[in-house]
N, C-alpha and C positions, 0 to 999 in steps of 0.2 A: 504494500500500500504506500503510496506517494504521500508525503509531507506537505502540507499550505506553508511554508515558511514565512514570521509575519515580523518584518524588522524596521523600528521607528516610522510605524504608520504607514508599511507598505506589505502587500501580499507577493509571492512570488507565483505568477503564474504557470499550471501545472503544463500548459502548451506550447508557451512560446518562449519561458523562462525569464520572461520579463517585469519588472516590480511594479505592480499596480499600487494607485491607491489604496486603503484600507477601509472599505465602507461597507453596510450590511451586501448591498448588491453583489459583493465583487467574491466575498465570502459563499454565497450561494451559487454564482456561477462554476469557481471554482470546485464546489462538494459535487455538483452536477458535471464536469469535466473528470473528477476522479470516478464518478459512477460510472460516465460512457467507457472508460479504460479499465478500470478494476472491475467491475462487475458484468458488462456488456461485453468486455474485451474488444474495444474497438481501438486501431493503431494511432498512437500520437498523431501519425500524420494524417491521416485522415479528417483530422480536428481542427477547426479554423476559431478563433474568439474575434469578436466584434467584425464580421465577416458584412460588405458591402453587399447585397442583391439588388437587382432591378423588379419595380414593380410599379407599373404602366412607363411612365416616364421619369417618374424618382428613384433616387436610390436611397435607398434602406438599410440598417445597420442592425444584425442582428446577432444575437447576444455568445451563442454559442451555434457553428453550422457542422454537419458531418457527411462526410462523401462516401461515395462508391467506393473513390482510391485514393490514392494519394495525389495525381493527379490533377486532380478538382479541378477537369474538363465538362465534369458533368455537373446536373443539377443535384446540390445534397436533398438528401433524405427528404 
């Protein structure tokens, strides 16, 4: 099982290993990134966080996305 490591107000992200803020939000996306991987056994890469999509003409920012492959030619999940 993977660590949230949480140092002077920051989280470290379980996908891209990068130090977020530390807010309730950031907490829950991360326990939801270690379930797709621990529990679901889906491949780190596969895992995209704050992932851009197109939807009519805008684009969209969505919180956690997961693909086919690694790839992410295709549309996740």
């Amino acid at each position: 099982m993977q660590e949230i490591i949480v140092d002077e107000g920051k989280i470290k992200c379980l996908i891209t290993g990068k130090m977020r803020r530390e807010t309730p939000e950031e907490y829950v996306r991360q326990e939801y990134c270690r379930i797709l991987m621990d529990v679901y056994q889906y491949p780190k890469s596969h895992i995209e966080v704050e992932y851009s999509i197109k939807v009519g003409s805008a684009d969209k920012r969505c919180d956690i996305v997961v693909f086919h492959s690694e790839e992410k030619l295709d549309f996740p999940f």
